[in-house]
C-alpha positions as CSV (number, residue, x, y, z in Angstrom):
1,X,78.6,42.0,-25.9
2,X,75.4,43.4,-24.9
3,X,74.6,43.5,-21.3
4,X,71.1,41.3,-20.4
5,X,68.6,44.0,-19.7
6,X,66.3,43.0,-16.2
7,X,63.6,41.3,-16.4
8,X,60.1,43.8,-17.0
9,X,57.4,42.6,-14.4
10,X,54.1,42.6,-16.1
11,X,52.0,46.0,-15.2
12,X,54.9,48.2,-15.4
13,X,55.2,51.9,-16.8
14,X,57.2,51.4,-19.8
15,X,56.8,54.7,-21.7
16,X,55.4,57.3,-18.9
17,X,53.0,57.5,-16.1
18,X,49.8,57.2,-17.9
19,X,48.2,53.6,-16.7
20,X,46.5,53.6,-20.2
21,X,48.8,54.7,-22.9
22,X,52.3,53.8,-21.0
23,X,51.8,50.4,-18.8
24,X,52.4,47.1,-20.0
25,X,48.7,45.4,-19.1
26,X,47.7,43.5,-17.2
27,X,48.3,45.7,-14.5
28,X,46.7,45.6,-10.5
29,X,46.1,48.7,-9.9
30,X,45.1,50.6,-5.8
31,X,43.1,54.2,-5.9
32,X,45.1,55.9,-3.8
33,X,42.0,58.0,-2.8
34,X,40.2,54.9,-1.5
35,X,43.2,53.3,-0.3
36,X,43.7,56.7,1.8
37,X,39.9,56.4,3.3
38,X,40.3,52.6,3.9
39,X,43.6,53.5,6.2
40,X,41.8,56.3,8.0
41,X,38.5,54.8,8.2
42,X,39.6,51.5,10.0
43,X,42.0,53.3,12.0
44,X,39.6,55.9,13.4
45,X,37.1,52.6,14.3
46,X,39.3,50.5,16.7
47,X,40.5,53.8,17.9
48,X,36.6,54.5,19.0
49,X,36.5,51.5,20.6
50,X,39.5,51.5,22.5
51,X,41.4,49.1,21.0
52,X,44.8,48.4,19.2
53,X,45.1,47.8,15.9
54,X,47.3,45.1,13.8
55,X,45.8,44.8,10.4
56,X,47.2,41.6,8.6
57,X,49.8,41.9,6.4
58,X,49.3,38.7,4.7
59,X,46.7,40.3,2.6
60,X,48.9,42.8,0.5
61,X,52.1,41.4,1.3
62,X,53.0,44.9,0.2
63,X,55.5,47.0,2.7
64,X,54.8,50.3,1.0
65,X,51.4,49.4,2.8
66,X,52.3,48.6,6.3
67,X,54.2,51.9,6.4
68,X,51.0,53.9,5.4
69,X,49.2,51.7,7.8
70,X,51.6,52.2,10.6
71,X,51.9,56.1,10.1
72,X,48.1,56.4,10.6
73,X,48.4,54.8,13.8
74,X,48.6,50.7,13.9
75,X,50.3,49.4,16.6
76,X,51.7,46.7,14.9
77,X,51.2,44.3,11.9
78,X,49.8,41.0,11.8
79,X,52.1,38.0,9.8
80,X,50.6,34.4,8.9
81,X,54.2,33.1,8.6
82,X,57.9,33.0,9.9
83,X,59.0,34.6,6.3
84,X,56.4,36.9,6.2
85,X,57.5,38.4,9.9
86,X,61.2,38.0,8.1
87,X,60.0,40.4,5.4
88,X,57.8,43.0,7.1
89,X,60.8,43.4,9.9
90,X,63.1,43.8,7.2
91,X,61.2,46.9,5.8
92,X,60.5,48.6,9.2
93,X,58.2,46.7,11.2
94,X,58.7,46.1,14.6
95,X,55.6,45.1,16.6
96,X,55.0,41.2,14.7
97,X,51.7,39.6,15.8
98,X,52.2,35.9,14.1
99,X,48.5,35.0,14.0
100,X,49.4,31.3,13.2
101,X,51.6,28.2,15.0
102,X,55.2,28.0,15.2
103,X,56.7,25.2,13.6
104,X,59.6,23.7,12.1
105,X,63.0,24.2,13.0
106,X,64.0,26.6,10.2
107,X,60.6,28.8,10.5
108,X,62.1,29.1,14.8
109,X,65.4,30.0,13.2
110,X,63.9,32.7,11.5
111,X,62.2,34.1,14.4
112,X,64.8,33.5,16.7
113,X,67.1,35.4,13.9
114,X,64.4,38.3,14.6
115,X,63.6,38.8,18.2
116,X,67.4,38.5,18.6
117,X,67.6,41.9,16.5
118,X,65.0,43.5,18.1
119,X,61.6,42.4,16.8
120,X,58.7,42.9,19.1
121,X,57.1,39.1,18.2
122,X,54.2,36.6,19.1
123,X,53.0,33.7,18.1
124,X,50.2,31.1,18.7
125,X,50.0,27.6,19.9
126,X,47.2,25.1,20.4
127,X,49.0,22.1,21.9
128,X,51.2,20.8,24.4
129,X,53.8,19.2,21.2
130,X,54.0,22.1,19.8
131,X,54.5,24.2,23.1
132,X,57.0,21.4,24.1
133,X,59.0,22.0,20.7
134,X,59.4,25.6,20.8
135,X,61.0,25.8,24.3
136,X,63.5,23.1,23.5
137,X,64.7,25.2,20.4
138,X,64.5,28.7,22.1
139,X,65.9,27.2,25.2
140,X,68.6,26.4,23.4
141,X,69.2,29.8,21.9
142,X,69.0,31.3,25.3
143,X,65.5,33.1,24.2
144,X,62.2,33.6,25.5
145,X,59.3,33.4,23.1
146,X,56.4,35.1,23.8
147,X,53.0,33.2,22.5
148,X,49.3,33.6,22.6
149,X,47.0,30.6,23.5
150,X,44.3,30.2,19.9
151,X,40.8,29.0,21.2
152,X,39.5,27.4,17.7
153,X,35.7,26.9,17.0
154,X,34.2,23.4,16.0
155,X,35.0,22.5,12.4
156,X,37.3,25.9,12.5
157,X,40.8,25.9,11.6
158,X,43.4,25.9,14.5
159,X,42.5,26.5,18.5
160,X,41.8,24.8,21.5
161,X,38.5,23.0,21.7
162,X,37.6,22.6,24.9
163,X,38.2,23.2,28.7
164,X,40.4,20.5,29.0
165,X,42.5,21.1,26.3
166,X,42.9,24.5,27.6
167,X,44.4,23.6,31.1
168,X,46.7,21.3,29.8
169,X,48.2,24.0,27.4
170,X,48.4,26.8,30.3
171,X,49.9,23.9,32.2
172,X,52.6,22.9,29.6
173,X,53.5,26.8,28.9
174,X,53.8,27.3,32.7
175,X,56.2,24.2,32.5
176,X,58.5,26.0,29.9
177,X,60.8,28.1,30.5
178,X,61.4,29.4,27.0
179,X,57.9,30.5,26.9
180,X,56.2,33.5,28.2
181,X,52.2,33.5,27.6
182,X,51.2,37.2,26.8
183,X,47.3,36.6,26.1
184,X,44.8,34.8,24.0
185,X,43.8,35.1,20.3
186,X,41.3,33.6,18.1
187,X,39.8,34.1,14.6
188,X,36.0,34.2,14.4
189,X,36.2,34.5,10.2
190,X,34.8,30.8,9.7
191,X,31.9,31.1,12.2
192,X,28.8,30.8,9.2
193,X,25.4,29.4,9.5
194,X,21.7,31.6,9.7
195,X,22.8,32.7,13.5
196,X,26.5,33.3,12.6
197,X,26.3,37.0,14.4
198,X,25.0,35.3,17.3
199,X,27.6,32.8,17.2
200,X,30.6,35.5,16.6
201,X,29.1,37.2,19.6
202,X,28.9,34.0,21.4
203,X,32.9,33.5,20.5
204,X,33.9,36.8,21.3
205,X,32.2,36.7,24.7
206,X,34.2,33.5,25.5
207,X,37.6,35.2,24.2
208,X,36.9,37.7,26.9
209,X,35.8,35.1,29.6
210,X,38.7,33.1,28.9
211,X,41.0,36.3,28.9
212,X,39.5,37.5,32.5
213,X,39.9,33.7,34.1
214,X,43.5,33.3,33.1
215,X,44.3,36.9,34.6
216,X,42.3,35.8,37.6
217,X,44.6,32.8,37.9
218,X,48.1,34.6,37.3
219,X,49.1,32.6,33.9
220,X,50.3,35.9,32.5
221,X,53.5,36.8,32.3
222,X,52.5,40.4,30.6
223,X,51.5,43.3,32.5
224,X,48.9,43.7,30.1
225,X,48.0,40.6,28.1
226,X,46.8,40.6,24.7
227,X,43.3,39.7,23.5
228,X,42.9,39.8,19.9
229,X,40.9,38.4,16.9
230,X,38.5,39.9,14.2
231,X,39.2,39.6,10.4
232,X,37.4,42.2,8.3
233,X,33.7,40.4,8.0
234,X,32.9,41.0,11.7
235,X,35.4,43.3,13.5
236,X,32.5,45.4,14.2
237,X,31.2,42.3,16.7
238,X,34.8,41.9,18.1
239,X,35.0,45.4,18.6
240,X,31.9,45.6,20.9
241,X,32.9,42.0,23.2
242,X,36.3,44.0,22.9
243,X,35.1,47.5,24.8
244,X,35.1,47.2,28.1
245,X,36.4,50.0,30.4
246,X,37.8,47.4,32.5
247,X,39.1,45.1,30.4
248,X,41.0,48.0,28.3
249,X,42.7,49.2,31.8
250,X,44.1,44.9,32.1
251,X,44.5,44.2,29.2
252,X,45.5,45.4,25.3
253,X,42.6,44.6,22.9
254,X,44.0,44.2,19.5
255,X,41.8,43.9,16.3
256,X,43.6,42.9,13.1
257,X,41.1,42.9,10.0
258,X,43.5,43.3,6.9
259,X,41.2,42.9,3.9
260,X,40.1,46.2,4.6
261,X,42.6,48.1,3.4
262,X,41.7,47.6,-0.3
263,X,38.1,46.1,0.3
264,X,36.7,44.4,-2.3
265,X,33.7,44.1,-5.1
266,X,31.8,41.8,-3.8
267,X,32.2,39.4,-0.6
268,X,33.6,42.3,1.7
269,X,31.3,44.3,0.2
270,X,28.6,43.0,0.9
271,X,30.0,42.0,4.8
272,X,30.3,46.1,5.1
273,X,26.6,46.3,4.5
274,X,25.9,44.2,6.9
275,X,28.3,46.3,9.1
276,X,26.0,49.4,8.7
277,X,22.6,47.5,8.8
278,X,23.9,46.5,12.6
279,X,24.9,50.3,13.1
280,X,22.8,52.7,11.5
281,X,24.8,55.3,12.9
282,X,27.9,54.4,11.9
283,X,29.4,57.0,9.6
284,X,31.0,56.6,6.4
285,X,32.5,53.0,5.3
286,X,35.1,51.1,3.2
287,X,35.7,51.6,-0.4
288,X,37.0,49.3,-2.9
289,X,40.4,50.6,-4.0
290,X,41.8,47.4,-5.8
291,X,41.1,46.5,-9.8
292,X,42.9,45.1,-12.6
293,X,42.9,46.6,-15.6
294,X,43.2,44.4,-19.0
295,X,42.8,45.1,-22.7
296,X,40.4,43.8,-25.2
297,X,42.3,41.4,-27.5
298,X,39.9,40.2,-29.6
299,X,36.2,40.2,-29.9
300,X,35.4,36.7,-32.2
301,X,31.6,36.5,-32.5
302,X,28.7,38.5,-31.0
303,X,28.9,38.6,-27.6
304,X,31.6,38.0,-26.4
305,X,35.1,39.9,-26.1
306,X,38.1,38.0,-24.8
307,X,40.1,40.0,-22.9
308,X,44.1,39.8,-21.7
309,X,43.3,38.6,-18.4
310,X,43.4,35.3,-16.6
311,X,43.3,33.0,-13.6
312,X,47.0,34.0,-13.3
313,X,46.5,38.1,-12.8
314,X,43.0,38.1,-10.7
315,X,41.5,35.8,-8.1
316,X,38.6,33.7,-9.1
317,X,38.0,32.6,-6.2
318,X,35.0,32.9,-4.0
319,X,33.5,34.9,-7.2
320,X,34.7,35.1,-11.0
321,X,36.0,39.2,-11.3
322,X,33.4,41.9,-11.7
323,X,34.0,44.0,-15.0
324,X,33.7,47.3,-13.8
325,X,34.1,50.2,-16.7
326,X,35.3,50.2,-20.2
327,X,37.9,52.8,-20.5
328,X,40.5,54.6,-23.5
329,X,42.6,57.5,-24.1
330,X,40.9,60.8,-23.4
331,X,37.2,59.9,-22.6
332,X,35.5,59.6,-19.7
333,X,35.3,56.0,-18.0
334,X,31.9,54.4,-19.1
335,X,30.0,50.8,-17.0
336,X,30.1,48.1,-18.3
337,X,26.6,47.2,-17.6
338,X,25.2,43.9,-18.0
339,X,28.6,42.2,-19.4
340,X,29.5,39.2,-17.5
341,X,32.4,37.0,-16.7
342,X,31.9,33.4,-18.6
343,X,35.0,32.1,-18.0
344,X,38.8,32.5,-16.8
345,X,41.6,30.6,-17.8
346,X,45.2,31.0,-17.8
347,X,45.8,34.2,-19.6
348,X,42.3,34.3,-21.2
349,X,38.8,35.9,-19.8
350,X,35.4,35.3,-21.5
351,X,33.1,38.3,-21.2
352,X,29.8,38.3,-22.6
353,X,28.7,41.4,-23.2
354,X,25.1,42.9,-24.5
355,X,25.0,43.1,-28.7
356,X,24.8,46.9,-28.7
357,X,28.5,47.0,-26.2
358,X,30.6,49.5,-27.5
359,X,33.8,47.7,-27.5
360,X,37.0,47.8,-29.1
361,X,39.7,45.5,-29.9
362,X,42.3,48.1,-27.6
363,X,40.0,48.8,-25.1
364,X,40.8,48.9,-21.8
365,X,38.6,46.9,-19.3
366,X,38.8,47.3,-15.6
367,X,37.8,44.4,-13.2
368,X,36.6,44.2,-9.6
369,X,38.1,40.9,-7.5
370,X,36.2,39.4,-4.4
371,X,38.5,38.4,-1.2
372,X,41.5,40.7,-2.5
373,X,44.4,38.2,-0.9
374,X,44.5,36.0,-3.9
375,X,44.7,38.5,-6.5
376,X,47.7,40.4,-4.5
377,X,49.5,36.9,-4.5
378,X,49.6,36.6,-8.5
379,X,51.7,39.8,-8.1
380,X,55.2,41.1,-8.0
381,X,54.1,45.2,-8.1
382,X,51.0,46.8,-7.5
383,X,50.5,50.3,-9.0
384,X,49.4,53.1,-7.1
385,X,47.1,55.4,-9.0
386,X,45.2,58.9,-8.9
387,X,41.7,59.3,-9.9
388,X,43.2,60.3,-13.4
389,X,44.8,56.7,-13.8
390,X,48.2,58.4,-13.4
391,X,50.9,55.9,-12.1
392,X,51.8,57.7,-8.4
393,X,54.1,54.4,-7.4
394,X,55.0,51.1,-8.2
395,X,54.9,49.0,-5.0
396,X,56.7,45.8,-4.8
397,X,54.7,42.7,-3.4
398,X,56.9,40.1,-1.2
399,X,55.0,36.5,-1.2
């Protein structure tokens, strides 16, 4: 009897290392020249600024990454979720900032499972339950869970709202002993509006202020508490409310954009020019080292090619992908100028293209994403490439 051969994940080198003639597409695919510069770039910016730096891990959910990350300096990596601290710890990471609540018995199983072993981990809490909660279960495991107060924005996501709300949680932490309160943390990503860098400023400021009154007050129970926030469409904002002389010898800024590390073609894009319109001396910037590269299947009627790509290979989501370049065997990578996504479905893209396109049923087309997290999730391997589109690595995803 023949033995069951595993499972091939789609974009994988079947024949050789050539992303064109020898991987099954679809494939997601990172430049590992821009993914190189991204790492360094980023790195060398909170390192200007005196701060630490966690990028999120949620974004790539890729451990080949953190380690690249790590070696070029991070001090830790940011997690969303219990089973995403689970994972990155199991491939080497440490240092866990949980940038989200605690909650559930099993998800506190799995940290407790962690800190027990050695992880270096913190999470967040916005209320008294849920501060109440956690120091019954760790209480009962004989640990102490260290935790960050979130001070939310109106209409934001998670976060205390107000004054009052905040003296009741620093009162109910205080009040249990399984807890330890190591600083504060917030996420300035949904601030929008016309005077949303005003506003971002605004936040930051009152991280800091909030920070410095606590210290004043003794709620700490770390030498030098955390203050972290900053995703990667205003770190440069976070950064400056961030460095302070003072505040760096108190306390441990930590900035935690995680986007960055693949950018984008479009919405993080377009945040980096804004970046360098607010620093015109700022030198060099972030590259976009994701794509997904798909072949023409058929071409039906003028204008329009269908390609081998769909809503479950790329994200569509804030923006339809970008077609990038039209490439094949042996010739040089040529635009795709003025083609356009239509529409995406399942396995299917509609691309309009100009009447005099010069494409092929075979061709290779290359595609841009905007907000790179949701096109890392439809992924179990990313490929790592040259500039030659030779394979360099396949790195597994973990969602």
């Amino acid at each position: 009897m023949t033995p069951h051969a595993p499972p091939i994940e789609k974009g994988s080198p079947v024949t050789g290392p050539s992303l064109l003639e020898d991987v099954s597409l679809p494939a997601a695919v990172v430049f590992d020249s821009a993914l190189a510069a991204n790492i360094a770039w980023m790195q060398r910016y909170a390192d200007r600024h005196g701060a630490q730096f966690a990028p999120h891990g949620k974004t790539t959910m890729t451990p080949a990454l953190f380690r690249r990350q790590l070696d070029a300096g991070a001090w830790g990596i940011t997690l969303a979720t219990a089973v995403q601290c689970a994972v990155a710890f199991e491939h080497g990471v440490t240092r866990l900032l949980m940038a989200n609540q605690l909650v559930g018995a099993p998800n506190m199983a799995i940290v407790a499972g962690l800190i027990e072993r050695g992880a270096e981990y913190c999470c967040v809490v916005d209320s008294v339950a849920n501060v109440e909660a956690l120091n019954r279960f760790f209480a009962a495991r004989s640990l102490t869970l260290p935790v960050l107060i979130e001070l939310g924005v109106p209409g934001g996501r998670c976060g205390v709202r107000d004054e009052a709300g905040l003296a009741a949680l620093v009162a109910a932490i205080a009040a249990a002993p399984a807890l330890a309160l190591h600083g504060i943390e917030g996420y300035e990503g949904l601030i929008g509006g016309e005077h949303a860098a005003d506003a971002v400023r605004s936040y930051a400021r009152r991280l800091v202020a909030t920070l410095r009154g606590l210290m004043d007050a003794g709620a700490f129970a770390g030498r030098k508490p955390i203050v972290t926030a900053a995703g990667s469409q205003w770190f440069d904002l976070i950064a400056e409310a961030f460095d302070q002389a003072d505040l760096r010898a108190h306390c441990t800024p930590v900035l935690r954009p995680g986007c960055y590390v693949v950018h984008d073609h479009r919405l993080y894009r377009d945040a980096m020019a804004a970046v360098k319109a607010r620093h015109a001396d700022l030198e060099g910037e972030l590259q976009p080292a994701l794509a997904v590269f798909a072949h023409v299947q058929s071409l039906p009627e003028p204008g329009l090619a269908i390609v081998a790509l769909g809503k479950r290979d790329i994200s569509c989501d804030p923006d339809l992908p970008i077609p990038l370049q039209r490439h094949r065997p042996g010739e040089p990578a040529q635009p795709l100028r003025h083609s356009t996504v239509r529409k995406v479905m399942d396995q299917h893209t509609m691309l309009a293209i100009p009447d005099d396109a010069e494409l092929r049923v075979g061709d290779v087309v290359s595609f841009g994403a905007s907000h790179p997290c949701l096109t890392f999730d439809k992924w179990r391997q990313v490929l790592r490439v040259d500039d030659t589109l030779r394979v360099l690595e396949a790195m597994p995803t973990y969602f």
